[in-house]
PAROVEX-311240 format. One record per residue (C-alpha): residue number from 1; chain; x, y, z. Coordinates in Angstrom, 2 decimals, always signed. Each point is the difference from the previous one (the first is absolute). Layout:
<sites>
[NUM; A; [X; Y; Z]]
...
</sites>
This chain:
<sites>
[1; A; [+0.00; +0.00; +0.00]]
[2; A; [+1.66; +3.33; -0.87]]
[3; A; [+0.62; +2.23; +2.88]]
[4; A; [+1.06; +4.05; -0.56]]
[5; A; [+3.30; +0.55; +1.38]]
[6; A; [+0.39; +2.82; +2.17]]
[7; A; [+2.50; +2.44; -0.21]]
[8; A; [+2.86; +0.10; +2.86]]
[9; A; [-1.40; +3.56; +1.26]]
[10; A; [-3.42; -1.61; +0.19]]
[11; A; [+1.65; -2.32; +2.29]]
[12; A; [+2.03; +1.59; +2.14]]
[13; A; [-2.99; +2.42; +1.46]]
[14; A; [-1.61; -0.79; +3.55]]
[15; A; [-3.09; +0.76; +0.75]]
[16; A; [-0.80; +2.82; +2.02]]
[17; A; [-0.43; -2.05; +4.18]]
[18; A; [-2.07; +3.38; +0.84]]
[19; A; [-3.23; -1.06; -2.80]]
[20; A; [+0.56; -3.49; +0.68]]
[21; A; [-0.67; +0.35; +3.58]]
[22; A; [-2.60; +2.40; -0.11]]
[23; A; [-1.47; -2.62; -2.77]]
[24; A; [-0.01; -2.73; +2.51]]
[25; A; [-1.49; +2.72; +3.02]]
[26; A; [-2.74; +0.84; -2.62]]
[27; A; [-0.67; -4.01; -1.10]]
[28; A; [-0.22; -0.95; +4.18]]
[29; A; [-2.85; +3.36; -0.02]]
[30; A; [-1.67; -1.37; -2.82]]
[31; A; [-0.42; -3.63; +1.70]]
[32; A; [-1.09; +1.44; +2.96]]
[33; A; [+2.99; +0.43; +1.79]]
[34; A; [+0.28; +2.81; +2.70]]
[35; A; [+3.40; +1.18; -1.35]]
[36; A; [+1.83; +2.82; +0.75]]
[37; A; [+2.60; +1.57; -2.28]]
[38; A; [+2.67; +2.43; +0.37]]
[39; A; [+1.83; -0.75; -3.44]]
[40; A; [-1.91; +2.53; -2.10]]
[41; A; [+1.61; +3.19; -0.87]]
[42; A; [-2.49; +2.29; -1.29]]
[43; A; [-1.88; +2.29; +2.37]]
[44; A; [-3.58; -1.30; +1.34]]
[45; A; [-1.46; +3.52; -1.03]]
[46; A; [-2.34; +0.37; -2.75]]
[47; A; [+0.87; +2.53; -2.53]]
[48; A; [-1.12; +3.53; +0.62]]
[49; A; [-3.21; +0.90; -1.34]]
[50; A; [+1.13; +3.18; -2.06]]
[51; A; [+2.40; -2.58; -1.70]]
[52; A; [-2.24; -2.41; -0.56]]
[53; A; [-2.37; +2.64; -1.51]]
[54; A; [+2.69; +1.44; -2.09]]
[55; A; [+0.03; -3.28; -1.99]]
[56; A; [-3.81; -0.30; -0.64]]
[57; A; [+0.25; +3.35; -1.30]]
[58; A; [+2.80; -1.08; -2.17]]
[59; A; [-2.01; -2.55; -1.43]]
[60; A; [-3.15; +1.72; -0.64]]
[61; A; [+2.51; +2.82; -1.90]]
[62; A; [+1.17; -2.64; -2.11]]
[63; A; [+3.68; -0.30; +0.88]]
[64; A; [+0.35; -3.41; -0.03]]
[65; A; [+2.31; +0.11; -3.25]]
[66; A; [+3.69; -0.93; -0.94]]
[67; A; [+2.28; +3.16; +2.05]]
[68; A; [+3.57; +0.78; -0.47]]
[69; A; [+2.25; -2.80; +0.99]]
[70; A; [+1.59; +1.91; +2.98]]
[71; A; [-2.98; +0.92; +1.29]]
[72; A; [-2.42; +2.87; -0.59]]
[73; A; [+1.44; +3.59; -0.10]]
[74; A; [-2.21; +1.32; +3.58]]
[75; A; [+0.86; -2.80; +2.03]]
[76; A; [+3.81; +0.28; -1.18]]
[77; A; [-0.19; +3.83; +1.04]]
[78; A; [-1.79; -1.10; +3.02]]
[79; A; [+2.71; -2.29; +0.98]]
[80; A; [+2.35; +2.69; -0.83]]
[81; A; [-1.46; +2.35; +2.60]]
[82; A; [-0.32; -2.58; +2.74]]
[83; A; [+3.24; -0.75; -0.12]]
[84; A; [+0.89; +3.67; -0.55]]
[85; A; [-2.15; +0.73; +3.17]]
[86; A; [+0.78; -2.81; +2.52]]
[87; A; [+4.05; -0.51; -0.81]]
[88; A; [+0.87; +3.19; -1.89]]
[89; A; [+0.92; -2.03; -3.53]]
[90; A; [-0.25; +1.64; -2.84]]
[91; A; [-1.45; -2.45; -3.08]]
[92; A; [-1.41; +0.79; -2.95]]
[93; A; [-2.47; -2.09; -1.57]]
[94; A; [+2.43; -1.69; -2.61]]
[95; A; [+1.85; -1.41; +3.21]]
[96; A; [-3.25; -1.85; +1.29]]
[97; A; [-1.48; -3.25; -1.08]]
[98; A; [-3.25; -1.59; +0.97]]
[99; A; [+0.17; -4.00; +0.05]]
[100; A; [-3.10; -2.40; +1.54]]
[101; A; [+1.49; +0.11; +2.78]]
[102; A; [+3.43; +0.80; +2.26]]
[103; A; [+1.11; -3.28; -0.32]]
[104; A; [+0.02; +0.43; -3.46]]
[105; A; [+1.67; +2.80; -0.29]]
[106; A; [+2.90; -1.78; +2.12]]
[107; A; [-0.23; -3.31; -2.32]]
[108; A; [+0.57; +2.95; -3.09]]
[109; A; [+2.65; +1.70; +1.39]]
[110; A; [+1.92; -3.37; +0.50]]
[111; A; [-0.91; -0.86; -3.25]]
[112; A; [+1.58; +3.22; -1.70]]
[113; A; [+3.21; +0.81; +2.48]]
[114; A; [+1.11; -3.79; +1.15]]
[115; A; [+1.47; -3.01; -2.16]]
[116; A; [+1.66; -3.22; +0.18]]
[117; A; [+3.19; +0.26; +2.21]]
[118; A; [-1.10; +3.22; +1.78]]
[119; A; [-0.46; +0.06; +3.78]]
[120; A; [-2.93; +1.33; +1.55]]
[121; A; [+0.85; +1.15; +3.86]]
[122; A; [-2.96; -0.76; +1.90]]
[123; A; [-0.10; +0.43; +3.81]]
[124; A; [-2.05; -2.86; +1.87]]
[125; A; [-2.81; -0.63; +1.29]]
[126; A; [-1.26; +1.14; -2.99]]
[127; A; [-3.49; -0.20; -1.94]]
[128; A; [-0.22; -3.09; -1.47]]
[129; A; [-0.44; +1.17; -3.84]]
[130; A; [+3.41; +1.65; +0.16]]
[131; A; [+2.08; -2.77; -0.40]]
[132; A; [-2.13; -1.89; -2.70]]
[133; A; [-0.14; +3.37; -1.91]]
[134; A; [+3.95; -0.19; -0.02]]
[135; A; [+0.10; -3.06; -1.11]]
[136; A; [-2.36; +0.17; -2.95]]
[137; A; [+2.07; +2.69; -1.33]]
[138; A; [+3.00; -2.47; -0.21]]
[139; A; [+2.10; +1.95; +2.89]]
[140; A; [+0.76; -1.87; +3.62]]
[141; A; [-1.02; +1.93; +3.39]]
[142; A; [+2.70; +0.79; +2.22]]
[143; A; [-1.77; -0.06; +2.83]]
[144; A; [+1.37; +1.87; +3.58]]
[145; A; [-2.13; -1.72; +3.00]]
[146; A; [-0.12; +2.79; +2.31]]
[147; A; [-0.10; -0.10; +3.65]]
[148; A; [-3.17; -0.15; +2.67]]
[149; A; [+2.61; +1.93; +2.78]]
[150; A; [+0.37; +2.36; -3.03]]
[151; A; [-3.46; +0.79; -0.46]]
[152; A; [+0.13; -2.12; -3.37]]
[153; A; [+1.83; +3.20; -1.70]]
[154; A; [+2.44; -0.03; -2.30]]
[155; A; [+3.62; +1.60; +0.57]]
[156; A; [+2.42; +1.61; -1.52]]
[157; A; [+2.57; -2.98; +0.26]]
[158; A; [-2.13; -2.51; -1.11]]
[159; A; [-0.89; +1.37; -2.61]]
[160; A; [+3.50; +1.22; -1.08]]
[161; A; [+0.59; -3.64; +0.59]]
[162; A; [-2.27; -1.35; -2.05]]
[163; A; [+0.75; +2.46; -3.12]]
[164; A; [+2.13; -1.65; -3.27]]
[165; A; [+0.19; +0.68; -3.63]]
[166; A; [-3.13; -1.99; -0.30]]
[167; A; [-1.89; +2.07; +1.70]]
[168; A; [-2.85; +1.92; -1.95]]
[169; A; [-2.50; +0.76; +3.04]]
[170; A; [-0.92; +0.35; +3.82]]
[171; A; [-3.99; +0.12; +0.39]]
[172; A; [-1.16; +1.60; +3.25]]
[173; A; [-2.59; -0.63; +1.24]]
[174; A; [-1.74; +2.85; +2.88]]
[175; A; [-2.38; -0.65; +1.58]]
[176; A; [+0.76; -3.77; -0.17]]
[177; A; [-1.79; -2.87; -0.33]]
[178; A; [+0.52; -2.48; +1.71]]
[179; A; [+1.42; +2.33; +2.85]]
[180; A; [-0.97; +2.88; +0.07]]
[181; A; [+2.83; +1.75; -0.06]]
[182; A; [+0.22; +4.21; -0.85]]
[183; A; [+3.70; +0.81; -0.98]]
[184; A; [+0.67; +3.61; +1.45]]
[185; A; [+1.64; +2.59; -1.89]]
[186; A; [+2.96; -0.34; +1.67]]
[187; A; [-0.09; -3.72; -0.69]]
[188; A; [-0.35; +0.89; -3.52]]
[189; A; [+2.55; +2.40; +0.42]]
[190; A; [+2.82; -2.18; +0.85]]
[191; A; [-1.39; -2.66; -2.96]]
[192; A; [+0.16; +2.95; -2.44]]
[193; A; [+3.84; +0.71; +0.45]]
[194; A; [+0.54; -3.87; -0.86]]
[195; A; [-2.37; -0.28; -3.31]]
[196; A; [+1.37; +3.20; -1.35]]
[197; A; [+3.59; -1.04; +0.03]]
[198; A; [-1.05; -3.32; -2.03]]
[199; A; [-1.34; -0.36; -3.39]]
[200; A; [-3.69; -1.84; +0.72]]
[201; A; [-3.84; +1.65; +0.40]]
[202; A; [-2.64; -0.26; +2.49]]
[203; A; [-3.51; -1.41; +0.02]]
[204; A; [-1.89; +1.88; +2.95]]
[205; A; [-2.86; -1.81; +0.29]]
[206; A; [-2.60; +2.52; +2.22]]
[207; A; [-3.27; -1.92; -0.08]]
[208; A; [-0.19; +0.19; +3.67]]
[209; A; [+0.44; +3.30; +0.48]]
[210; A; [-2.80; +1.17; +0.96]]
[211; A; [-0.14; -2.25; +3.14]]
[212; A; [+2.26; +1.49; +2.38]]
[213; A; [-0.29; +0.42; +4.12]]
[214; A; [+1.74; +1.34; +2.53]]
[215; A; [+0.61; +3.40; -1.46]]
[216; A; [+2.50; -1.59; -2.21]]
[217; A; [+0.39; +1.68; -3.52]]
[218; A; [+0.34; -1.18; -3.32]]
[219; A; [+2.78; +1.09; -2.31]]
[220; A; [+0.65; -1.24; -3.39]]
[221; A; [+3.86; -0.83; -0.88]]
[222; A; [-0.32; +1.69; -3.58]]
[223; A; [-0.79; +3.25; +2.28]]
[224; A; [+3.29; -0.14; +1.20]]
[225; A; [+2.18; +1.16; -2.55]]
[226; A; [-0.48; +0.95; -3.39]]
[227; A; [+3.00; -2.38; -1.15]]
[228; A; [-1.99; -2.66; +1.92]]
[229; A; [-3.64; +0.69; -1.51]]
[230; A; [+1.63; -0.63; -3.25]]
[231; A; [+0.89; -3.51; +0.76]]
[232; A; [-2.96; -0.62; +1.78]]
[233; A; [-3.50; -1.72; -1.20]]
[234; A; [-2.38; +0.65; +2.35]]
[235; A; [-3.20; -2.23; +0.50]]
[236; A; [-3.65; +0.73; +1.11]]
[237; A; [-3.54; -0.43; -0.28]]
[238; A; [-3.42; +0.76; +1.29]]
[239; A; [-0.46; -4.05; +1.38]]
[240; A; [+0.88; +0.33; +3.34]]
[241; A; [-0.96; +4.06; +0.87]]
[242; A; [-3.41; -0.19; -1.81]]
[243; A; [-0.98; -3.57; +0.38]]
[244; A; [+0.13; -0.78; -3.33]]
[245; A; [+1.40; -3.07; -0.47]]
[246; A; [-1.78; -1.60; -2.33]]
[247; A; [-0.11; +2.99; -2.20]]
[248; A; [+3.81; -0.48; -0.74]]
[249; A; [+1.23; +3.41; -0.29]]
[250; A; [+4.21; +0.34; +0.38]]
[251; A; [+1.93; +2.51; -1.50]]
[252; A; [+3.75; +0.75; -0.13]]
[253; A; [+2.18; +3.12; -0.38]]
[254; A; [+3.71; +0.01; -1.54]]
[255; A; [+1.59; +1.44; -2.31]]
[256; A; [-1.23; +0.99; -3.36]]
[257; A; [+1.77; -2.97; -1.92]]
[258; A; [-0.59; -2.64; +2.69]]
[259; A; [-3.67; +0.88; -0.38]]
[260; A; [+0.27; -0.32; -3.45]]
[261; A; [+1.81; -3.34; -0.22]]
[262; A; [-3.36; -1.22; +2.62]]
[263; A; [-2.74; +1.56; -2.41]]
[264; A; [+1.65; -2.13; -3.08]]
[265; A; [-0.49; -3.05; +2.62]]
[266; A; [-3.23; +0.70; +1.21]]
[267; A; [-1.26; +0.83; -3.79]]
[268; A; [+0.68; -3.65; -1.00]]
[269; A; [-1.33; -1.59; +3.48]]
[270; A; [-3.49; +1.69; +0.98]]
[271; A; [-0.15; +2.76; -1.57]]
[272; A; [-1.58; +2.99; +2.59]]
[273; A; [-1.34; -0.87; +3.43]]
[274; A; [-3.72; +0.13; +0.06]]
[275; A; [-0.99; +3.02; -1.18]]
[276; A; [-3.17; +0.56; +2.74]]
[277; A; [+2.66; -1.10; +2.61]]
[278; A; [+2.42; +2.84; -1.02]]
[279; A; [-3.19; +3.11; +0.00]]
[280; A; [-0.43; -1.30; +3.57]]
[281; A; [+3.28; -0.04; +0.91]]
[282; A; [+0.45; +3.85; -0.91]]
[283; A; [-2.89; +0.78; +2.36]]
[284; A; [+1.57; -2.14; +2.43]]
[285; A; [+3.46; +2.18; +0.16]]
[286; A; [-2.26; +2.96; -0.33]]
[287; A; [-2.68; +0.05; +2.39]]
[288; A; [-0.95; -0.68; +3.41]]
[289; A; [+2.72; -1.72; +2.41]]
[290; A; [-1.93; -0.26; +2.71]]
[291; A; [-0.80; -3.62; -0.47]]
[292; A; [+3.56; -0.92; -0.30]]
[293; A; [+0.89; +2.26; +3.81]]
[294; A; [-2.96; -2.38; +1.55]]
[295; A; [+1.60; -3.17; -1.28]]
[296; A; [+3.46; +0.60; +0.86]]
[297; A; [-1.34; +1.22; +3.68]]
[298; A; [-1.50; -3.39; +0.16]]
[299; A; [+2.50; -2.31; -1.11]]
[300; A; [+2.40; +2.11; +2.56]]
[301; A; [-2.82; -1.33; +2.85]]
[302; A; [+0.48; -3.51; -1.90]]
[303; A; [+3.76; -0.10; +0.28]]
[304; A; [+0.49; +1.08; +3.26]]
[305; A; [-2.74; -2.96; +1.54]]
[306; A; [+1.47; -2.91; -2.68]]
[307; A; [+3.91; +1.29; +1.36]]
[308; A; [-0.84; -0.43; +3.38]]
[309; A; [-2.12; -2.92; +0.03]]
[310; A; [+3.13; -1.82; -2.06]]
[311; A; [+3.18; +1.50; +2.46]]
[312; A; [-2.61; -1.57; +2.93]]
[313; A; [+0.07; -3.50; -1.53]]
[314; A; [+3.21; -2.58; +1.69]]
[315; A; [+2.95; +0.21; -2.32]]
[316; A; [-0.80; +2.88; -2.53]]
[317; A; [+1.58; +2.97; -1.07]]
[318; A; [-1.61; +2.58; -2.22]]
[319; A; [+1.53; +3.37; -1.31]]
[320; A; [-2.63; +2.85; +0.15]]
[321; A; [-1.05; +0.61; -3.69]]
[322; A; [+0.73; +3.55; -1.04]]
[323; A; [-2.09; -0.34; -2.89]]
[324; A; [-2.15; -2.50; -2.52]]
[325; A; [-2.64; -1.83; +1.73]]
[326; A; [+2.07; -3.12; +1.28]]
[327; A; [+1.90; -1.51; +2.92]]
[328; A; [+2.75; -2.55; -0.46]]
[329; A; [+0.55; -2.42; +3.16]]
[330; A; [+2.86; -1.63; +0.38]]
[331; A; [-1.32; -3.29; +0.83]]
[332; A; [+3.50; -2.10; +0.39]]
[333; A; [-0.63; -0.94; +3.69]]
[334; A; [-2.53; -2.89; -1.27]]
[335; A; [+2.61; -1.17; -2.22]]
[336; A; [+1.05; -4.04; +1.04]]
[337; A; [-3.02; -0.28; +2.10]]
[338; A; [-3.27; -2.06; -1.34]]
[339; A; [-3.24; +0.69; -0.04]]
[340; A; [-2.06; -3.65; +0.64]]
[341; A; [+2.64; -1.77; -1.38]]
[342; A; [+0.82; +2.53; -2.36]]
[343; A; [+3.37; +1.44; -0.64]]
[344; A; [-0.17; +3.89; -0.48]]
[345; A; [+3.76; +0.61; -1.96]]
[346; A; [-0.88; +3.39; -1.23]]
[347; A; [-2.61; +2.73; -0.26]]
[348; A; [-1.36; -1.94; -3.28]]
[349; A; [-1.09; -3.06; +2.59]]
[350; A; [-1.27; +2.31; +2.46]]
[351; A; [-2.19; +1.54; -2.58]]
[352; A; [-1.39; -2.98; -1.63]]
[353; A; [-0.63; -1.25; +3.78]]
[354; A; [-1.94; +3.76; +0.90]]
[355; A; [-2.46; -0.64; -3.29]]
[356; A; [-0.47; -3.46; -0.03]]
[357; A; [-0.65; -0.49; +4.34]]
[358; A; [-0.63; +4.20; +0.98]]
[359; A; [-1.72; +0.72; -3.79]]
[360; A; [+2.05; +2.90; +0.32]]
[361; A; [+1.99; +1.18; -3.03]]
[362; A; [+3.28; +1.30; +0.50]]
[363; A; [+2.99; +0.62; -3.34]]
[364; A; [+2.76; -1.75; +0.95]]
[365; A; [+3.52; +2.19; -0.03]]
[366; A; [+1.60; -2.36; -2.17]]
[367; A; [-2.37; +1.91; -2.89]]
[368; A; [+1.78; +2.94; +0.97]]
[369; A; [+3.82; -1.59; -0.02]]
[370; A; [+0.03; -0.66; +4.21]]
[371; A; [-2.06; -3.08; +1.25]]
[372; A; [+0.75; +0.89; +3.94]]
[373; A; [-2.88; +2.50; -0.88]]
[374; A; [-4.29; -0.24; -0.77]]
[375; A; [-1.78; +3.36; -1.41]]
[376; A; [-2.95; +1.11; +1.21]]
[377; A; [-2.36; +2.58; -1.32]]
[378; A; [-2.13; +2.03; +1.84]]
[379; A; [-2.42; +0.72; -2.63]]
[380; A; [-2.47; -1.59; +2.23]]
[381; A; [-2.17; +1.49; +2.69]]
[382; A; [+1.12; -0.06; +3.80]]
[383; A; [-2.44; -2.41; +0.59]]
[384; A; [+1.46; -2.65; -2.66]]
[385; A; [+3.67; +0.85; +1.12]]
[386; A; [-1.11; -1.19; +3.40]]
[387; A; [-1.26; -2.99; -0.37]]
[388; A; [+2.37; -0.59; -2.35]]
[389; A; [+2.62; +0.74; +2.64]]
[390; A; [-1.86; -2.11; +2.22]]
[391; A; [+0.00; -2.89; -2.49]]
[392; A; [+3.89; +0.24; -0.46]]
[393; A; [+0.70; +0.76; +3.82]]
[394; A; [-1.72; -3.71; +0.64]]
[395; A; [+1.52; -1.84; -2.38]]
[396; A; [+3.71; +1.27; +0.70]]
[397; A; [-0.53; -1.07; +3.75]]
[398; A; [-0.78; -3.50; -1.49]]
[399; A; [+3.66; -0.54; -1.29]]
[400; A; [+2.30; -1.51; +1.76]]
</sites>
């Protein structure tokens, strides 16, 4: 019987652990399961109403056509004054694109700046597409696991370390996820005087920053220096700050030809994102943030109840998230004991043992290149982040 051959690349990918487990939290819901899940990383918010009106209009005014490839022209000069606005970078609209989605624009600007023997430099824990993304672009992550004691931040010296003539790019990621960690400007500082004296770019990825506590602040690297802004790509969207997740909006800003060079992609792979998703998307960065201040103040009420509750449990450590809308446990003190019978040898055991025996879904670190560590979201409401706690707090006093 023939069989189609699949092509190496094909291959090589791994699925994404973060769907696959909130897959099998969904399937255990739809049998009747009472499961709880913390995997999911899109806000639990509906989409404000002035957005979702914005679209219906769009419809009934008939722009549900073919648009430029990078995007329509308001939403790039809306993206251009946000960013003008909230981190004082000057774009113009020829330096934007709009993909479906910021994790396409990441997968296009590894398709149009990375190659076969190039070295991607990607600090770790990291989110899980990063490393895939790399891959499928033919270059190898060099990745730098950073340090818990360290606040999972990236220095100087290891990064200087980890720089060679292969390298091609360092992606950033602040807010992070898994973390949560917000690099400071000073911590940005002291990376900036290592990049510039090398000959690689920067991918900031800035989904999360929106999501911020603690009177922390975020600042963009490319706002750093203009020398810097010119070697960096800088990656958003309205997903995370508008709860629009399914409406896959992302958008990038970089320099003229870089943007270019991703158009010429994007042109041969989908075309423009939806066009109704893009009017929205302009009213989005225009209008009211109001609903965005009310969802940040309540995932700040969130974070500090889910940090507590996990520093409480026997055995765990948890940095306080700056930023995002996840914690990451270290969980290693259950490593070598069992569970009825069971041997728990890393955080991917002690997950599968929290949804198949607690029904509670946790991502295992090893998604995120560290399996001493679970993620949890707290996209959930106080009430399911307690008994979810509860759940977890039982079944950890049950290995021995």
């Amino acid at each position: 019987m023939f069989q189609m051959k699949l092509a190496n690349r094909a291959l090589n990918i791994s699925p994404s652990p973060t769907l696959a487990i909130d897959t099998e939290a969904k399937l255990l819901l739809a049998r009747g399961v009472n499961a709880i899940s913390f995997g999911a990383g899109e806000p639990d918010f509906d989409t404000p109403d002035y957005i979702k009106e914005a679209a219906v209009a769009a419809i009934w005014d008939g722009k549900t056509k073919y648009t430029p490839v990078a995007g329509i022209l308001t939403l790039r000069e809306a993206i251009c004054r946000k960013l003008k606005a909230d981190q004082h970078l000057e774009y113009e609209p020829e330096q934007i694109i709009v993909s479906a989605g910021a994790k396409h624009s990441l997968y296009n600007t590894m398709q149009v700046l990375v190659q076969e023997g190039d070295e991607v430099i990607l600090p770790a824990p990291y989110w899980v597409s990063y490393a895939e993304q790399i891959k499928l672009a033919g270059a190898t992550p060099r990745i730098i696991n950073t340090r818990e004691e360290n606040g999972f931040k990236l220095t100087p010296s290891e990064l200087e370390r980890a720089i060679n003539p292969r390298t091609r790019l360092l992606i950033l990621n602040s807010p992070c996820n898994p973390t949560g960690v917000v690099y400071t400007g000073a911590d940005l500082e002291s990376l900036k005087e290592v990049i510039l004296r090398y000959d690689f770019s920067v991918i900031s990825d800035e989904i999360y920053e929106s999501f911020i506590y603690d009177g922390l602040k975020h600042i963009s690297i490319a706002s750093l220096a203009p020398e810097l802004k010119e070697r960096t790509i800088l990656i958003n969207g309205v997903s995370k700050a508008y709860s629009m997740t399914g409406w896959r909006i992302g958008y990038a800003a970089a320099p003229q030809p870089v943007i270019k060079a991703m158009t010429d992609l994007q042109s041969h792979s989908t075309s423009n994102p939806t066009s109704i998703a893009q009017e929205a998307s302009v009213v989005a960065l225009n209008g009211d943030q109001g609903p965005l201040k009310k969802m940040v103040a309540e995932y700040l009420r969130r974070r500090n109840y889910m940090h507590k509750r996990l520093v409480d449990l026997p055995g765990i450590t948890c940095i306080l998230p700056g930023g995002s809308f996840y914690a990451f446990p270290n969980v290693k003190y259950y490593f070598g004991k069992t569970y009825k019978g069971r041997l728990i040898r890393c955080a991917s055991d002690l997950a599968a043992v929290l949804l198949e025996e607690a029904h509670v879904a946790v991502i295992p670190g090893a998604a995120f290149g560290n399996d001493d560590y679970i993620r949890l979201s707290y996209v959930c409401s106080i009430k399911k982040i307690d008994e979810g706690l509860d759940r977890i707090s039982d079944l950890l006093a049950k290995i021995k």
